[in-house]
VOTORPA-873727 format. One line per field, with one value per residue: chain; x, y, z negated of N, C-alpha, C in turn. Coordinates in Angstrom, 2 decimals. Each point is the difference from the previous one (the first is absolute). Example, Ala and Ser with C-alpha at 12.3 -4.5 7.8 and 13.67 -1.06 7.14 Angstrom:
BEGIN
kette: c(A|A)
n_east: c(13.19|-0.35)
n_north: c(-5.69|1.05)
n_up: c(-7.80|0.72)
ca_east: c(-0.89|0.82)
ca_north: c(1.19|1.19)
ca_up: c(0.00|-0.06)
c_east: c(0.90|-0.77)
c_north: c(1.20|1.09)
c_up: c(0.00|-0.73)
END
This chain:
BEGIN
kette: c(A|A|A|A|A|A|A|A|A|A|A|A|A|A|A|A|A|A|A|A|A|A|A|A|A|A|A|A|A|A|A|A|A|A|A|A|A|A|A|A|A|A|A|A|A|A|A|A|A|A|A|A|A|A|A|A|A|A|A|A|A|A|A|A|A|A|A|A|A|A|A|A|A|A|A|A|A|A|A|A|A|A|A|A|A|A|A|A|A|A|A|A|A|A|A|A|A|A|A|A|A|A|A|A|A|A|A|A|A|A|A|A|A|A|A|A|A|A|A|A|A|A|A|A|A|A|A|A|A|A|A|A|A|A|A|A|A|A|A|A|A|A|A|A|A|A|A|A|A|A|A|A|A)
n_east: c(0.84|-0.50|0.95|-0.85|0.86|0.35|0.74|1.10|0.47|0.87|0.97|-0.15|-0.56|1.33|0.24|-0.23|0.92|-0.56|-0.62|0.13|1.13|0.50|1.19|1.47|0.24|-1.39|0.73|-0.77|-0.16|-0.72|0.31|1.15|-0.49|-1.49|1.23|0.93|-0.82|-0.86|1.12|0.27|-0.97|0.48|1.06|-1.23|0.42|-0.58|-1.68|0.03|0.30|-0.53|-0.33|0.34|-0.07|-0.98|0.44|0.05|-0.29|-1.61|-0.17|0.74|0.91|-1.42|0.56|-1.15|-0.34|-0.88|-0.77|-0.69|0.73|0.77|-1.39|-0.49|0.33|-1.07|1.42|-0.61|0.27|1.31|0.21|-0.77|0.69|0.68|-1.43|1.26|-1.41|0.21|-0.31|1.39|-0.74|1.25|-0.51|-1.36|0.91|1.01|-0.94|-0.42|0.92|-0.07|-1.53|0.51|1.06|-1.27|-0.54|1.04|0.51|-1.64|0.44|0.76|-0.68|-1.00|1.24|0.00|-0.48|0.87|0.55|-0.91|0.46|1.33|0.02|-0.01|1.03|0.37|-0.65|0.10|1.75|0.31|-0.74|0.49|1.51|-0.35|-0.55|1.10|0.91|-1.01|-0.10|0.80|0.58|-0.53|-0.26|-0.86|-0.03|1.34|0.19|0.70|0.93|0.63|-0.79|-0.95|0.44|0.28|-0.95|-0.43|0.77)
n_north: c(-1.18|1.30|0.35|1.05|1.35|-1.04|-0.13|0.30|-0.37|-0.07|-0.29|-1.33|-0.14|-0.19|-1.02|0.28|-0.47|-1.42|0.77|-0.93|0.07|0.78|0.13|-0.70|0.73|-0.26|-0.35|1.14|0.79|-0.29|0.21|-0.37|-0.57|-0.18|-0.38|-0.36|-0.77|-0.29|0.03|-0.71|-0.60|-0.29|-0.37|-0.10|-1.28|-0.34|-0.73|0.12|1.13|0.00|-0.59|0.96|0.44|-0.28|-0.06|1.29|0.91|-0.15|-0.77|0.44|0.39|-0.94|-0.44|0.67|-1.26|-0.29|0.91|-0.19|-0.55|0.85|0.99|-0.78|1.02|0.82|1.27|0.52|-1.01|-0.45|0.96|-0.29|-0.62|0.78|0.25|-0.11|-0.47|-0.16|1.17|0.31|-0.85|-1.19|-1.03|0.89|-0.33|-1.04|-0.50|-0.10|-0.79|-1.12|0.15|-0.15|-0.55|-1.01|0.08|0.01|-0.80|-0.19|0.40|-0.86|-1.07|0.98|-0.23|-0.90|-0.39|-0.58|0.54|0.27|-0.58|-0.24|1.74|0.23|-0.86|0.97|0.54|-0.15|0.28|1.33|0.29|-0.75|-0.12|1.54|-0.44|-0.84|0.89|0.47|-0.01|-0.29|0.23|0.79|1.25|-0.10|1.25|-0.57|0.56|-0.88|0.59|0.84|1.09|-1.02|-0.59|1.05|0.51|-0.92|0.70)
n_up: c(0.00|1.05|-0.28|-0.65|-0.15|0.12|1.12|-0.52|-0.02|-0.13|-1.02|0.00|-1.13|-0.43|-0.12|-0.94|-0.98|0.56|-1.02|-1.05|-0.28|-0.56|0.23|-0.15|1.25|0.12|-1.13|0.58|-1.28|-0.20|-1.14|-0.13|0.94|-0.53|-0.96|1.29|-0.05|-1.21|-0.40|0.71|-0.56|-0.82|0.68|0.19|-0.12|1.46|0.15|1.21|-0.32|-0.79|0.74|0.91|-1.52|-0.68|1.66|0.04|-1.32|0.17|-1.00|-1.16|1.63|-0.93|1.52|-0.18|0.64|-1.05|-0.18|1.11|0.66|-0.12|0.32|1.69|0.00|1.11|1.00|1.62|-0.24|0.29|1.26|1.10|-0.43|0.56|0.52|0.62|0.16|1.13|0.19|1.21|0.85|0.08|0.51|-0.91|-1.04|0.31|0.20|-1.03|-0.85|0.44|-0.27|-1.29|-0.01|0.74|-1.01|-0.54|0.55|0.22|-1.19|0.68|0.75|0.87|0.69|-0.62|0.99|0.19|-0.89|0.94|1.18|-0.31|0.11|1.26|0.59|-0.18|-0.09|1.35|0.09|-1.03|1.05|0.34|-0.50|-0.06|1.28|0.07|-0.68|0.67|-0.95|0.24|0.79|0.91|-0.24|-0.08|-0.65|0.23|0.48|1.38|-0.28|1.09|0.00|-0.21|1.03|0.61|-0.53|0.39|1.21)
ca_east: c(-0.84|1.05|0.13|-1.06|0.94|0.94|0.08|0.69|-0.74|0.90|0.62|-0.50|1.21|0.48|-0.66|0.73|0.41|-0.89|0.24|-1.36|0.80|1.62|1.41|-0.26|1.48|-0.19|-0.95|0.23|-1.00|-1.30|-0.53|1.30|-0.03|-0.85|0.13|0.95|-1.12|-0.65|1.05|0.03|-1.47|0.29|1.04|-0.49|0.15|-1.05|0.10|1.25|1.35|0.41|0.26|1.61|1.13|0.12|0.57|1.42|0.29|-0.40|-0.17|0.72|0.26|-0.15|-0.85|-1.48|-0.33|-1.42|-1.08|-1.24|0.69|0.77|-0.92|-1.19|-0.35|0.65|0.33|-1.45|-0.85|0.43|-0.23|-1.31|-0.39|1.11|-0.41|0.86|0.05|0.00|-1.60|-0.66|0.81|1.13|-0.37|-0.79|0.97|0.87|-1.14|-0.21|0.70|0.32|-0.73|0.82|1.38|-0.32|-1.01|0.94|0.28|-1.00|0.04|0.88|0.27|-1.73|0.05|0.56|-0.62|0.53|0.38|-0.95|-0.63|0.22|-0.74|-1.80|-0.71|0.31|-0.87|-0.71|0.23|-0.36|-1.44|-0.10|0.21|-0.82|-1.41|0.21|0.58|-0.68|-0.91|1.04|1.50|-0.41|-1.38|-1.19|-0.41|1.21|0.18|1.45|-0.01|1.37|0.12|-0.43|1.26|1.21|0.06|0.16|1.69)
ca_north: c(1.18|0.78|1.13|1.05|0.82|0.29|-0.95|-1.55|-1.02|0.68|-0.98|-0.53|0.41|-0.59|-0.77|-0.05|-1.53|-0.17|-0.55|-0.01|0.67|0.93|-0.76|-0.32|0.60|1.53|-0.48|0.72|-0.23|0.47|2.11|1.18|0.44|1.15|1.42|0.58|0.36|1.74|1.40|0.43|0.28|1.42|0.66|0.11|-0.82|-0.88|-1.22|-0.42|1.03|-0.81|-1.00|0.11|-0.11|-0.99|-0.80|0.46|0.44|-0.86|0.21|-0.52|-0.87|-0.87|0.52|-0.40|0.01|0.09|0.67|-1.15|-1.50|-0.14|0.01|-0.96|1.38|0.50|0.98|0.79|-0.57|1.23|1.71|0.14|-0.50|0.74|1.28|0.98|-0.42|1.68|1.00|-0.74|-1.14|0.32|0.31|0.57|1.31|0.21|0.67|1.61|0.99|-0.08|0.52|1.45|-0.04|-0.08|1.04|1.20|-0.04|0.71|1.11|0.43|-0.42|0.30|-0.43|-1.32|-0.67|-0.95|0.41|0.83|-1.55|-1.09|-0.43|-0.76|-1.93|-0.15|0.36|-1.34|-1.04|0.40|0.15|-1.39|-0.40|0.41|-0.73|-1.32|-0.07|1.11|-0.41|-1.35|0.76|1.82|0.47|-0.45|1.10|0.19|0.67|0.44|1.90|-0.06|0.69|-0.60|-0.78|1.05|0.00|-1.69|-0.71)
ca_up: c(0.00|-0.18|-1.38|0.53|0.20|1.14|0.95|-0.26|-0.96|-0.93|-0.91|-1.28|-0.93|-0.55|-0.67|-1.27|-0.21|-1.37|-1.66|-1.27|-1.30|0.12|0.31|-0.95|-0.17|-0.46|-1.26|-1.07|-0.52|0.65|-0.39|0.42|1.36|-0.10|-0.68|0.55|1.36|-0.21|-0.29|1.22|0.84|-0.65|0.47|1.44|1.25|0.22|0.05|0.93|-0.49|-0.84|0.68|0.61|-0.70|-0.63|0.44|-0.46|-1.30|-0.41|-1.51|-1.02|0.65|0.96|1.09|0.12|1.56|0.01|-1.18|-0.59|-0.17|-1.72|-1.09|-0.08|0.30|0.57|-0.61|-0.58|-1.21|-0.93|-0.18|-0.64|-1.24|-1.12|0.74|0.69|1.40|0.59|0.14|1.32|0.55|0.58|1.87|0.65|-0.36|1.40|1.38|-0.72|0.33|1.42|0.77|-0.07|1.22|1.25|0.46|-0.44|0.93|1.14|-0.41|0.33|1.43|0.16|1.54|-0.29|0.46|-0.33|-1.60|-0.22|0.44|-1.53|-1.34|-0.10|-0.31|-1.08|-0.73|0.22|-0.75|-0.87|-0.25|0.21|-1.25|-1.24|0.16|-0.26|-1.10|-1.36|-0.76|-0.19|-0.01|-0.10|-0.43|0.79|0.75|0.51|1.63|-0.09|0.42|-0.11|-1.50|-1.11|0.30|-0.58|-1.60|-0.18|0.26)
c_east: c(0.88|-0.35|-1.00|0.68|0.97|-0.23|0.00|-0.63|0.83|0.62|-0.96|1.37|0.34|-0.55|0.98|0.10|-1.13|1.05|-1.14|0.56|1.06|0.58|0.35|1.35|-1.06|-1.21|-0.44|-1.51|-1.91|-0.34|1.30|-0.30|-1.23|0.29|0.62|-1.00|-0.59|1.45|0.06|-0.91|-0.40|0.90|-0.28|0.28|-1.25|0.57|1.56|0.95|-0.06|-0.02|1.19|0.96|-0.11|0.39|1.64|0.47|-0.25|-0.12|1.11|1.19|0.02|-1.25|-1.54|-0.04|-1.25|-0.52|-0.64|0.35|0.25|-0.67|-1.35|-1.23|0.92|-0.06|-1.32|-0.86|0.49|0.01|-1.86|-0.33|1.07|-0.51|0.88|-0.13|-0.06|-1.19|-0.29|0.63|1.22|-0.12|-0.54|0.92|0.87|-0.41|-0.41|1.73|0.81|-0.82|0.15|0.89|-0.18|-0.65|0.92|0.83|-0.26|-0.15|1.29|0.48|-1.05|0.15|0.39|-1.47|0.11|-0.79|-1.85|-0.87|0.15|-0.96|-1.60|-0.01|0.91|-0.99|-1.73|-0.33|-0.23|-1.65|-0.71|-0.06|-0.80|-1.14|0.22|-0.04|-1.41|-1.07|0.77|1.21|-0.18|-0.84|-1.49|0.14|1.42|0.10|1.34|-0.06|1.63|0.34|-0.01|1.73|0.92|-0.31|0.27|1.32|0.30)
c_north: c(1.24|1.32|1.03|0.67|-0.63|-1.51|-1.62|-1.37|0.03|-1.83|-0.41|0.45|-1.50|-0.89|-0.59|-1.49|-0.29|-0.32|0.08|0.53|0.81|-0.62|-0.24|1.05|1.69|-0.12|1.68|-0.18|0.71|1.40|0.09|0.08|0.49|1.60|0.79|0.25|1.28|0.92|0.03|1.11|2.06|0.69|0.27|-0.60|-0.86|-1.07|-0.94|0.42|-1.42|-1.29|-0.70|0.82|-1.44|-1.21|0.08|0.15|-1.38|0.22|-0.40|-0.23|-0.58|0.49|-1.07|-0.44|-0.03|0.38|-1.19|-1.25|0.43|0.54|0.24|1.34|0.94|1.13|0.73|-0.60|0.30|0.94|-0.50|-0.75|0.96|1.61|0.66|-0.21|1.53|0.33|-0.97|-1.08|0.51|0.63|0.86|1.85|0.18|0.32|1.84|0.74|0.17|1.28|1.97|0.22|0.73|1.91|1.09|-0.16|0.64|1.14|1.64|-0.20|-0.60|-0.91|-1.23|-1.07|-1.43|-0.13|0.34|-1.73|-0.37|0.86|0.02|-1.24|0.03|0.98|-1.06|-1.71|0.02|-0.05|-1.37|-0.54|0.54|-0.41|-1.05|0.11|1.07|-0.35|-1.40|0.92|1.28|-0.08|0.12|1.25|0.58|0.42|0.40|1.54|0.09|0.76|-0.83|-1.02|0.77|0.22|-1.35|-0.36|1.16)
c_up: c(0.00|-0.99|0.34|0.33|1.46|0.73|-0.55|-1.32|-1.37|-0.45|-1.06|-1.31|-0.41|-1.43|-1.70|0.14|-1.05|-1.09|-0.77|-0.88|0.08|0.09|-1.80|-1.05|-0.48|-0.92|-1.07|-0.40|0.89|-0.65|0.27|1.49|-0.13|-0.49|0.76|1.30|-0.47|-0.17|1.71|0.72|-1.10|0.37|1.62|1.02|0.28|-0.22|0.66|-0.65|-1.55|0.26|0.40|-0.94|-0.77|0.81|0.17|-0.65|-1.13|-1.59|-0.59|0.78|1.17|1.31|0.18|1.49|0.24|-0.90|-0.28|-0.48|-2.08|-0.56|0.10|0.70|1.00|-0.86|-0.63|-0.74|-1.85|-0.53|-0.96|-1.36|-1.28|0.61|0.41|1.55|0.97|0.43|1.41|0.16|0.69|1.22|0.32|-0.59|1.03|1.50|-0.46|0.41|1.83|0.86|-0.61|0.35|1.12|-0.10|-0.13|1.17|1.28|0.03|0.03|1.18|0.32|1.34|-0.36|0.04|-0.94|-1.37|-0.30|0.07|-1.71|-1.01|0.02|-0.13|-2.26|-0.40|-0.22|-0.99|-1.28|-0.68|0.44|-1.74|-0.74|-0.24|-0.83|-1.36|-0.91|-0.92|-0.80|-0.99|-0.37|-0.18|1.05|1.33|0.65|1.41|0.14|0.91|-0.42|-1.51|-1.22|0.07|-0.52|-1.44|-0.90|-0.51|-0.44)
END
């Protein structure tokens, strides 16, 4: 099936190794990697952003290769059970801030066709998700507007 926005059909993604359990070389405890999930998530990194330290940095040490696998819960499940979860979804904040880029951008270069195409299928895309996500996620009566985005971010 091909992608809405453009021609091609695009790459399936890559497929993780099955495992049922952590490895055995990364034994840390289940609240020291919750606890270091919420300081993260206070220190303003998303979901992913703590993700990908605790695969690097990791706890005590030792490097996390899976949230869920060592303590049975994903990240945002976390955040939401320790309430530091964030106001928006990941996805639907990075499209927000992409489509201010874009608009500050237009904004300075009114003849850029191109740039004018992306941020309508990105604004698009945006008001797609909010549908998806309101009354769930946001708030019932939410309308995306570049203003309400710029104050947001």
């Amino acid at each position: 099936m091909a992608r809405m926005h453009t021609r091609r059909r695009g790459s399936s993604d890559s497929d993780k190794p099955a495992a049922d359990e952590p490895p055995e070389w990364s034994d840390v405890d289940e609240d020291a990697i919750e606890a270091r999930v919420v300081e993260l998530a206070e220190q303003g990194h998303s979901p992913s952003e703590i993700g990908l330290k605790l695969r690097d940095e990791g706890v005590q040490g030792t490097s996390i290769p899976n949230v869920k696998l060592a303590t049975g819960k994903k990240v945002t499940e976390i955040l939401e059970d320790n309430d530091a979860d964030p106001d928006f979804p990941e996805d639907l904040r990075n499209l927000m801030k992409r489509a201010v880029r874009l608009r500050d951008h237009m904004d300075e270069h009114p003849g850029d066709h191109q740039n004018k195409r992306a941020l309508q299928n990105t604004q698009s895309k945006i008001r797609r998700l909010v549908d998806y996500y309101r009354g769930d996620e946001i708030d019932e009566d939410f309308t995306y507007s570049y203003e309400k985005a710029a104050s947001l971010l």
